[in-house]
GUTOR-135368 format. One line per field, with one value per residue: residue in three letters; residue number from 1; x, y, z of N, C-alpha, C, CB in turn. Coordinates in steps of 0.001 Angstrom, whole numbers, padded with zeros to 6 digits. Glycine has a CB too. Layout:
rest = [Ala,...] $
nr = [NUM,...] $
npx = [X,...] $
npy = [Y,...] $
npz = [Z,...] $
capx = [X,...] $
capy = [Y,...] $
capz = [Z,...] $
cpx = [X,...] $
cpy = [Y,...] $
cpz = [Z,...] $
cbpx = [X,...] $
cbpy = [Y,...] $
cbpz = [Z,...] $
//
This chain:
rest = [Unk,Unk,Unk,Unk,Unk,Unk,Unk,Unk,Unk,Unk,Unk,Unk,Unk,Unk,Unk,Unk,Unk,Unk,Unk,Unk,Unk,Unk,Unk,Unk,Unk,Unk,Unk,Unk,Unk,Unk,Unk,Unk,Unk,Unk,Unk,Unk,Unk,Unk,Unk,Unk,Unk,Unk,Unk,Unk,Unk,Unk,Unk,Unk,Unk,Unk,Unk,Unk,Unk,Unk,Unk,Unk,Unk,Unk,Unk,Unk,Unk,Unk,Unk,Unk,Unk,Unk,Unk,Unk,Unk,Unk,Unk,Unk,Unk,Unk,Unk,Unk,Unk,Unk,Unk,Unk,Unk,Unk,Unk,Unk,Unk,Unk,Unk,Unk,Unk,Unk,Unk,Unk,Unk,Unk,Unk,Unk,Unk,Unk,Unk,Unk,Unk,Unk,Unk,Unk,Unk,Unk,Unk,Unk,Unk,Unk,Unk,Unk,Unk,Unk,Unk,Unk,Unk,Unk,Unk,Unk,Unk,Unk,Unk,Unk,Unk,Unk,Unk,Unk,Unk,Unk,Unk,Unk,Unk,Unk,Unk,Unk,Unk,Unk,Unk,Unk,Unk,Unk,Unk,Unk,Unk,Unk,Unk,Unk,Unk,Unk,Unk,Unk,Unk,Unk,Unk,Unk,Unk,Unk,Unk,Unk,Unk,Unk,Unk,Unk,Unk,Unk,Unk,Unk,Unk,Unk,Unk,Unk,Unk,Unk,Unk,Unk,Unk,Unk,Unk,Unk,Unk,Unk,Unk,Unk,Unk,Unk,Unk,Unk,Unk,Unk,Unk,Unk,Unk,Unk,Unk,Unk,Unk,Unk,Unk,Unk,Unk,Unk,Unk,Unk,Unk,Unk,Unk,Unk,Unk] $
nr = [1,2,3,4,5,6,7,8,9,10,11,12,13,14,15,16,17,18,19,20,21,22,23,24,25,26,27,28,29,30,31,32,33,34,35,36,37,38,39,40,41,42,43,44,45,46,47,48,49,50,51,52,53,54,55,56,57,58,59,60,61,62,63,64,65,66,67,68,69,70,71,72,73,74,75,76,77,78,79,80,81,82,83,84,85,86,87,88,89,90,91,92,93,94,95,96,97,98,99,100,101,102,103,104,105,106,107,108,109,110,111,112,113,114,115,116,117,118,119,120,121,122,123,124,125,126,127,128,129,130,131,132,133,134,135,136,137,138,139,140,141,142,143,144,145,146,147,148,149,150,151,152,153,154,155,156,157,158,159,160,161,162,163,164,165,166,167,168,169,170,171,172,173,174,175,176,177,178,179,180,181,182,183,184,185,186,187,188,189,190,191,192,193,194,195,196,197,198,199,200,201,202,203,204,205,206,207,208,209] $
npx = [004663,003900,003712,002297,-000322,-000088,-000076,-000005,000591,-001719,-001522,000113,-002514,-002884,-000614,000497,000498,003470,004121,003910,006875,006805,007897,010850,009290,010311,010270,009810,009953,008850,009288,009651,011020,010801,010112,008163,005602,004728,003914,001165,000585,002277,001494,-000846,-000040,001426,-000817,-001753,-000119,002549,005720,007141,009574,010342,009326,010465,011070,012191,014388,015856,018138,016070,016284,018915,020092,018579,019653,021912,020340,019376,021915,022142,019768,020312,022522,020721,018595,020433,021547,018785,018222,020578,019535,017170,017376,016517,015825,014745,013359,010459,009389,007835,007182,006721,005267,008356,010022,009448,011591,013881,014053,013255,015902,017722,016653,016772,019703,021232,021488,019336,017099,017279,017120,014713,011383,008551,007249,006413,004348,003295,001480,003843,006121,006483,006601,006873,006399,004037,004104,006643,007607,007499,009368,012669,016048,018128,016400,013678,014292,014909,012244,010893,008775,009780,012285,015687,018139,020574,024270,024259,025426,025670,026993,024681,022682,021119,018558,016454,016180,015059,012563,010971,011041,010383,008742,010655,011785,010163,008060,006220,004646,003166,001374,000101,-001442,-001541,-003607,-004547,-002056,000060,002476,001243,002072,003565,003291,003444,004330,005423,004877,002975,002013,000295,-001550,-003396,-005453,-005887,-008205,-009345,-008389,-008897,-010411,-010845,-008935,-006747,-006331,-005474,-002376,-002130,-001996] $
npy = [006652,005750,005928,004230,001595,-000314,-003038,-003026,-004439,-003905,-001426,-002145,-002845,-000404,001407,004109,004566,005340,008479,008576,009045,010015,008802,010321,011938,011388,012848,011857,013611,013446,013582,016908,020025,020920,020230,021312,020549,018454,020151,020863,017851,017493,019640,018088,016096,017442,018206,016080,015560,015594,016553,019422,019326,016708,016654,016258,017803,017199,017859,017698,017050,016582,015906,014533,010905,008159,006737,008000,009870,008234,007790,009953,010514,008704,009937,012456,010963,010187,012452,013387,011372,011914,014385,014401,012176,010226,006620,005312,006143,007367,006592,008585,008672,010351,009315,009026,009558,006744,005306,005996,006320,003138,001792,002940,001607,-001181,-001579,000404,-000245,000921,-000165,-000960,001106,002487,002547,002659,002409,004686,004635,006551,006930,005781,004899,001598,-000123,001067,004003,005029,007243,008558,008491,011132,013236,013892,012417,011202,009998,010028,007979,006021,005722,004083,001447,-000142,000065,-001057,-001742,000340,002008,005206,007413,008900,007526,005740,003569,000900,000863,000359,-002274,-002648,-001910,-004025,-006019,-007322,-005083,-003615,-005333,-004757,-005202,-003217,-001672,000893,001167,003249,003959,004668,004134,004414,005662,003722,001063,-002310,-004192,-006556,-007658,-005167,-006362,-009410,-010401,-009859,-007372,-004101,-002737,-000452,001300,005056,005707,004445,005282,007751,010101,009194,006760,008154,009868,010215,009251,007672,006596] $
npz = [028158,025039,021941,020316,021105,023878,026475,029590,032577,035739,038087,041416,044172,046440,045493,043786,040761,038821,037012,033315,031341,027953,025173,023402,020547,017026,013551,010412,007446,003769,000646,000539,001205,003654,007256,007882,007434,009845,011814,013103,013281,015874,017016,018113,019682,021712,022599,023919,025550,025201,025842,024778,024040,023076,020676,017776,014902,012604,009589,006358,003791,001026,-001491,-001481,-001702,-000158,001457,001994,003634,005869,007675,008437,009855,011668,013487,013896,015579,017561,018737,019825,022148,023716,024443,025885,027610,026753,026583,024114,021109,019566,015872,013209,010480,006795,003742,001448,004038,004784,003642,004600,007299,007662,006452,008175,010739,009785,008849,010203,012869,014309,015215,017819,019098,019100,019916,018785,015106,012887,009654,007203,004419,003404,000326,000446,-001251,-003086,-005576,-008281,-008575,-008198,-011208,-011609,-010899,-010165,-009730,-006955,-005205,-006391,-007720,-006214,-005196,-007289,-008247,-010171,-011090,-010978,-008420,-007952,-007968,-006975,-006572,-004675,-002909,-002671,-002900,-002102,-001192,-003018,-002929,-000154,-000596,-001034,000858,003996,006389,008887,011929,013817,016657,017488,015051,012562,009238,007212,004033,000257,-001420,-004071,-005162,-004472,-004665,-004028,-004050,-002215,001050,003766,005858,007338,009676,012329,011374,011926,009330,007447,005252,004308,005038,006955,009635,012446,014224,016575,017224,016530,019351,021939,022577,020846,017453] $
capx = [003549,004213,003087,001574,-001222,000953,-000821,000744,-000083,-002430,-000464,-000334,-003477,-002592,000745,000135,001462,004312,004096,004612,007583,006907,008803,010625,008940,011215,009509,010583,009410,008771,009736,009378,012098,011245,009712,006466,004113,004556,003431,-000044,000611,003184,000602,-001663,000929,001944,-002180,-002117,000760,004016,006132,008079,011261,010262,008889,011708,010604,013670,014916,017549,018425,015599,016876,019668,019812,017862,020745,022400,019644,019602,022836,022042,018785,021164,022945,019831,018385,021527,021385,017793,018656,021131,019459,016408,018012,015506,016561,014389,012303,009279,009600,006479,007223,005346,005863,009245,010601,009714,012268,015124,014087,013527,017183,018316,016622,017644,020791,021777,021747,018101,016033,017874,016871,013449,010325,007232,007652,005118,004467,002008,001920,005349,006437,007425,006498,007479,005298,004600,003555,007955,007985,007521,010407,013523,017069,018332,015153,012712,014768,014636,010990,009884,009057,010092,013682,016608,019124,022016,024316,023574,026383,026095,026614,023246,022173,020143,017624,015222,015753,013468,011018,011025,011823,009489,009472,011355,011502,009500,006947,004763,004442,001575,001441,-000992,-001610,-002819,-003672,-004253,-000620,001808,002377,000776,002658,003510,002747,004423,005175,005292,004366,002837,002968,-001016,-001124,-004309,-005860,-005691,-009988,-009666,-008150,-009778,-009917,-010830,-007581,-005479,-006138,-004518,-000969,-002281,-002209] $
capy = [006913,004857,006505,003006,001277,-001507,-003606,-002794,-004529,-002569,-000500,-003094,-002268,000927,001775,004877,004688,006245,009003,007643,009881,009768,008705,011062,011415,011907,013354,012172,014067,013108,014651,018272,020918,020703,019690,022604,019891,018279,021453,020278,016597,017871,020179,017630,014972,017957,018621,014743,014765,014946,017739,020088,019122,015861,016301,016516,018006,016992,018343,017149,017836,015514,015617,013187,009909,007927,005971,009608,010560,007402,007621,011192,010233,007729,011074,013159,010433,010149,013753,013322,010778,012500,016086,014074,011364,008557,005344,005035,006941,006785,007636,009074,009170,010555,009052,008855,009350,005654,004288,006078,005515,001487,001914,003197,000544,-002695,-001741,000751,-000264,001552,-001317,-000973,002572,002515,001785,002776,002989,004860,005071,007651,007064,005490,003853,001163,-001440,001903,004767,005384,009290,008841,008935,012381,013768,013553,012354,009952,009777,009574,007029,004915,005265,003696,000560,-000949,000603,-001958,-001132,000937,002882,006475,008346,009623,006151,004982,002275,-000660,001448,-000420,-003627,-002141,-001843,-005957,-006372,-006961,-003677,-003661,-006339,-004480,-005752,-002101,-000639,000509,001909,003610,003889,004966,002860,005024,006141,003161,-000567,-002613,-005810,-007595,-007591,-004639,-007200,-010982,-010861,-009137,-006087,-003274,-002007,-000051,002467,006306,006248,003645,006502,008340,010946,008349,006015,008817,010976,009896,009048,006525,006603] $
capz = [027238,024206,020766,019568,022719,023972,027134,030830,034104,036705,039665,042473,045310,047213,045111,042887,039360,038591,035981,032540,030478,026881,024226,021709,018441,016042,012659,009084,006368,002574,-000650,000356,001671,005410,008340,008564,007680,010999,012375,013372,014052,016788,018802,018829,020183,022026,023768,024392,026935,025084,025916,023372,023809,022867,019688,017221,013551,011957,008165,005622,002220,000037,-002947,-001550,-001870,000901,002073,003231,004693,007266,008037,008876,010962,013139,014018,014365,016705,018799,019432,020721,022904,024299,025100,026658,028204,027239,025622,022783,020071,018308,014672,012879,009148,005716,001589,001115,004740,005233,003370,004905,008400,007044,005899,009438,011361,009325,008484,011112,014259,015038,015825,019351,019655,018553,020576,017755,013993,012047,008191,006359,003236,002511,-000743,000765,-002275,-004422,-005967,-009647,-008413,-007885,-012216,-012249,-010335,-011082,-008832,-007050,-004333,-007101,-009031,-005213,-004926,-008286,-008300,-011215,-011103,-011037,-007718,-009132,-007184,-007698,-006766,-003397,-001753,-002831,-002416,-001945,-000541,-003458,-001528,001097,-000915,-001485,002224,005118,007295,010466,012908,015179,017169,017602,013542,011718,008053,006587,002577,-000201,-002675,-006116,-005816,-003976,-005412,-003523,-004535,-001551,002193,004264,007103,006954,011262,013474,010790,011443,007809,006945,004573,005438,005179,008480,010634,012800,015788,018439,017144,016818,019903,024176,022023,019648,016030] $
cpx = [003978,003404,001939,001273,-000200,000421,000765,-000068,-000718,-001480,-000876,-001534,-002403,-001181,000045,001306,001995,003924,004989,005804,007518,007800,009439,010138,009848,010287,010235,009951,009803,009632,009343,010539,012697,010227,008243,005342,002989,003735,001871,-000177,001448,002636,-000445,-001043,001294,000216,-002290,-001387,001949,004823,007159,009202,011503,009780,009562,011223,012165,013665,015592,017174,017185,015480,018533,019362,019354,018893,021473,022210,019344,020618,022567,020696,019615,021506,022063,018937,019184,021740,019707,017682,019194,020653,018225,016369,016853,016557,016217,013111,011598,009546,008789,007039,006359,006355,007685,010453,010478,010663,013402,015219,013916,014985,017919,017744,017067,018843,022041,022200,020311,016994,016449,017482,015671,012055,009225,008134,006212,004856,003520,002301,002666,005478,006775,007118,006579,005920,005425,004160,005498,008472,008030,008425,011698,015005,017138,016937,014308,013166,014362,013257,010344,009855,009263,011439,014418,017534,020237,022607,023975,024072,026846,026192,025449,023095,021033,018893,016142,014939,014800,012661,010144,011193,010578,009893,010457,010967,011058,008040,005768,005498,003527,002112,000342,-001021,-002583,-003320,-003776,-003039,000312,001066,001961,000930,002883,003084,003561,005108,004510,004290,004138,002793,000492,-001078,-003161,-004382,-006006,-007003,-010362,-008824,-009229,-009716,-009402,-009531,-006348,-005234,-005255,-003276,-001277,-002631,-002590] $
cpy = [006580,005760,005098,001983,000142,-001756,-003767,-003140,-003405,-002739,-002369,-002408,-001648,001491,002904,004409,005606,007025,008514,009004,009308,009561,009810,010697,012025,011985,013322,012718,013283,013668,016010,018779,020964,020069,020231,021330,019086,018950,021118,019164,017032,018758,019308,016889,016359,018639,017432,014612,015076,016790,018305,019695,017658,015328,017049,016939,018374,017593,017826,017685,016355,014773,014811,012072,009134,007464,006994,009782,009567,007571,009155,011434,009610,008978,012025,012132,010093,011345,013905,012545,011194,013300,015775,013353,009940,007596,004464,006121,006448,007753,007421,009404,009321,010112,008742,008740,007909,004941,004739,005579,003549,000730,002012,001701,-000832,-002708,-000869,001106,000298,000634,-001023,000476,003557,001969,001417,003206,003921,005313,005812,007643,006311,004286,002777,-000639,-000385,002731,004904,006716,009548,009465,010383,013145,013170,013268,011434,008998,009315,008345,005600,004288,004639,002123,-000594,-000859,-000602,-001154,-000900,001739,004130,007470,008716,008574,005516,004069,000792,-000198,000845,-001489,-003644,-002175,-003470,-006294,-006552,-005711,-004437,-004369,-005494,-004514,-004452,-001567,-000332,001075,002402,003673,004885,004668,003220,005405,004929,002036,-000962,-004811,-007002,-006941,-006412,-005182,-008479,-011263,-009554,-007741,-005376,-002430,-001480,001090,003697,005855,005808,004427,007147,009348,009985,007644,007175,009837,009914,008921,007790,006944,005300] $
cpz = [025820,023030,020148,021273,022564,025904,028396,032214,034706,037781,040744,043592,046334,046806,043541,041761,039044,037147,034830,031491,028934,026092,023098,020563,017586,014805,011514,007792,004886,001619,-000309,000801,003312,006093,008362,008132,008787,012149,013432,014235,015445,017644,018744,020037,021573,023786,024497,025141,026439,025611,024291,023121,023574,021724,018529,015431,012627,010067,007787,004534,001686,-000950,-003269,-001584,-000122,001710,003169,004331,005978,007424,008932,010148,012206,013898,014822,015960,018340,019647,020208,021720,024153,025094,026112,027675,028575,026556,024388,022299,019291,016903,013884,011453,007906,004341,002236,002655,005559,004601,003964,006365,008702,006997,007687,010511,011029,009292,009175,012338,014832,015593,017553,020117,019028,019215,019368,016387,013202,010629,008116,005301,002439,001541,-000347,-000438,-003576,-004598,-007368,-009532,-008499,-009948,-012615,-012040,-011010,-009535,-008474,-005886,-004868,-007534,-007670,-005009,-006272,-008176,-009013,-011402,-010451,-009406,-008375,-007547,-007445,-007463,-005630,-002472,-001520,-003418,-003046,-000976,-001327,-002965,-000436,000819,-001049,-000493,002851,005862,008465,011367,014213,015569,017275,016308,013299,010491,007837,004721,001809,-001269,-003960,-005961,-005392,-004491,-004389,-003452,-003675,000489,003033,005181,006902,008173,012026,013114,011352,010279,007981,005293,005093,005659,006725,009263,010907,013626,016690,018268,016699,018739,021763,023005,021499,017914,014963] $
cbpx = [003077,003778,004525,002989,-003381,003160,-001747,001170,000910,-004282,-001942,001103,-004539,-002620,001979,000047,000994,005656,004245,003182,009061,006498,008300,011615,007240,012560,009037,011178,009777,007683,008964,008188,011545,011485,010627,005930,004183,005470,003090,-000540,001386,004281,-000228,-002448,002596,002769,-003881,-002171,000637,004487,006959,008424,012257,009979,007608,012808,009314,014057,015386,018134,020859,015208,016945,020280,020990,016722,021827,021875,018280,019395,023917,021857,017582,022965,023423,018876,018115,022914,021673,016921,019227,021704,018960,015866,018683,013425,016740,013957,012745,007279,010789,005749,007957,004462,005704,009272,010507,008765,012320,015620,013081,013121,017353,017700,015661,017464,020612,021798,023133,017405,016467,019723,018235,013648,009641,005830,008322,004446,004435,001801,002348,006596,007347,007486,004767,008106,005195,004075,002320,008876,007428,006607,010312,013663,017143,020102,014598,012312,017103,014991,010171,010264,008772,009397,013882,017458,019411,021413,025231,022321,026017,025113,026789,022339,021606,021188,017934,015173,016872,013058,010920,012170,012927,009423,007994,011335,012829,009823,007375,004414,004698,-000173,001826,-001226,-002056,-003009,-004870,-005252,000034,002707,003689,-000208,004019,005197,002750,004169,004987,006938,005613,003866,004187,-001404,-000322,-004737,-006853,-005328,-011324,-009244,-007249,-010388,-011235,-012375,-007725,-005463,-008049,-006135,000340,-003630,-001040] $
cbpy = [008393,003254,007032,002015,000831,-000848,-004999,-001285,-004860,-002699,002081,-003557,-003562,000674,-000026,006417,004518,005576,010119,006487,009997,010250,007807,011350,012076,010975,014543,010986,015465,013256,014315,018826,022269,022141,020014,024900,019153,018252,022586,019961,015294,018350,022076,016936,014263,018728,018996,013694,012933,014086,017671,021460,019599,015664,016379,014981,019401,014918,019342,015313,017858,015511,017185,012998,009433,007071,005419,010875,011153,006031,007234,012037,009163,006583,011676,013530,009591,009867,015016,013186,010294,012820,017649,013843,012211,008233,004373,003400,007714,007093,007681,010409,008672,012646,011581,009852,010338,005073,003879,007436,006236,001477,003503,004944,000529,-003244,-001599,000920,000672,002478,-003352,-001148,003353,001893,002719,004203,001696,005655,004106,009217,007857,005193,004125,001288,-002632,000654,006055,004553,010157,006994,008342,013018,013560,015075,012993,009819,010718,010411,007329,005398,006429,004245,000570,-000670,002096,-001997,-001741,002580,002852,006774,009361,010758,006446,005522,002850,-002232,003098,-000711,-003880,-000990,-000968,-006797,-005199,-008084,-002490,-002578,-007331,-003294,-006483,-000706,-000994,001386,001295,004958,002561,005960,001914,006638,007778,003140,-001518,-001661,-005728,-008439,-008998,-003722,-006600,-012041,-011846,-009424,-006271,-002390,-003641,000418,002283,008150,005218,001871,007513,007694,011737,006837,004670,010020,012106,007970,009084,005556,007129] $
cbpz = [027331,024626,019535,018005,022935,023503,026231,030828,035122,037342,040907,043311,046113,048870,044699,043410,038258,038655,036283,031463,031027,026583,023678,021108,017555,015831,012972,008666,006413,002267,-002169,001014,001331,006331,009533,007077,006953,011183,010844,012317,013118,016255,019066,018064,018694,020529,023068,023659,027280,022852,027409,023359,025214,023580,019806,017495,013568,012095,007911,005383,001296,-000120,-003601,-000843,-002772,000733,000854,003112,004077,007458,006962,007480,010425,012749,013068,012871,016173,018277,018150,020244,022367,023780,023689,026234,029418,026295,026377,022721,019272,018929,013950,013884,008810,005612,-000155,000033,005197,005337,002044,004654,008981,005434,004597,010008,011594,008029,007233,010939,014670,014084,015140,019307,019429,017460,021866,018302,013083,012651,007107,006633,003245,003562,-001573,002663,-002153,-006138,-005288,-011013,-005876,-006984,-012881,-012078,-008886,-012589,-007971,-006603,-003775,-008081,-009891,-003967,-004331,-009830,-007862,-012356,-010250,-012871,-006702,-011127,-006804,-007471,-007446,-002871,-000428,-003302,-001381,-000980,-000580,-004614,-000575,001688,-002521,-002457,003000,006090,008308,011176,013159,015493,018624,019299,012302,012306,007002,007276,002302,-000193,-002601,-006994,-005143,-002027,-006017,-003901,-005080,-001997,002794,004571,008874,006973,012201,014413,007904,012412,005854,008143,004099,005057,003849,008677,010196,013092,016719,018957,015888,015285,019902,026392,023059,020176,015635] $
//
């Protein structure tokens, strides 16, 4: 059961279809403290089929630098891996948790251990809502900001923002256009980018978003 619709032969005549095991969702949060915003999205995902132990509402520190915090997703995903025993995860992120999971798939090995990506929100051509904050997160999401390092092994996490997303064939983004730049394309190929307003029930509900 795939988080993003993806087109599967019919059963052969008189062979029942095997039950499909969902994918973990892994859950990256934005600029806030924790995870509770998930809260919601995760019993729906959770009425549509997925089971609990499959829907991962992950935390970190936010007020690190993004770079960290992928390095620290690789980890968190390897441990979901593990305790479920699939072989790839879908990862459902909001604002600012698209650039770290961006960061983890280009540059750390996650493309391989990734079925669905999903943005909400995320800077990923930068936010100027990022000028108001302050650190090295905000300083990543602006998009006028020069790449510097920034102390904690940060990065080139602005490069992402100038990047095509992730070479993966099932993405979508969503947006929102009075707050993120809007400068260049989020994917060169094959990328579904919308506006939040074009969401809906019917395209979010049987494990599609």
């Amino acid at each position: 059961m795939p988080l993003l619709p993806t087109a599967s032969p019919a059963p052969a005549h008189g062979i029942q279809a095997k039950a499909l095991t969902p994918d973990p969702v892994v859950f990256v949060h934005g600029w806030n403290p924790d995870s509770s915003p998930w809260q919601s999205m995760a019993a729906r995902l959770q009425t549509d089929g997925w089971p609990q132990s499959h829907l991962d509402q992950w935390s970190y520190n936010y007020t690190q630098s993004n770079a960290t915090t992928a390095e620290e997703l690789a980890e968190e995903i390897d441990r979901v891996l593990s305790r479920t025993g699939a072989t790839k995860v879908d990862i459902v992120t909001h604002s600012m948790g698209s650039l770290s999971s961006r960061h983890y798939l280009k540059h750390l090995g996650g493309a391989d251990k990734v079925d669905a990506w999903v943005s909400l929100a995320g800077p990923n051509h930068g936010t100027h809502a990022a000028r108001l904050c302050a650190g090295a997160p905000c300083v990543e999401m602006r998009p006028d900001t020069v790449a510097q390092p920034l102390g904690d092994g940060g990065l080139l996490i602005l490069a992402e923002i100038l990047r095509p997303a992730p070479g993966l064939s099932r993405h979508r983004a969503t947006s929102l256009p009075f707050l993120l730049s809007p400068h260049a394309p989020l994917e060169r190929k094959r990328a579904t980018r919308c506006a939040v307003r074009c969401a809906s029930p019917h395209t979010r509900r049987g494990g599609r978003l």
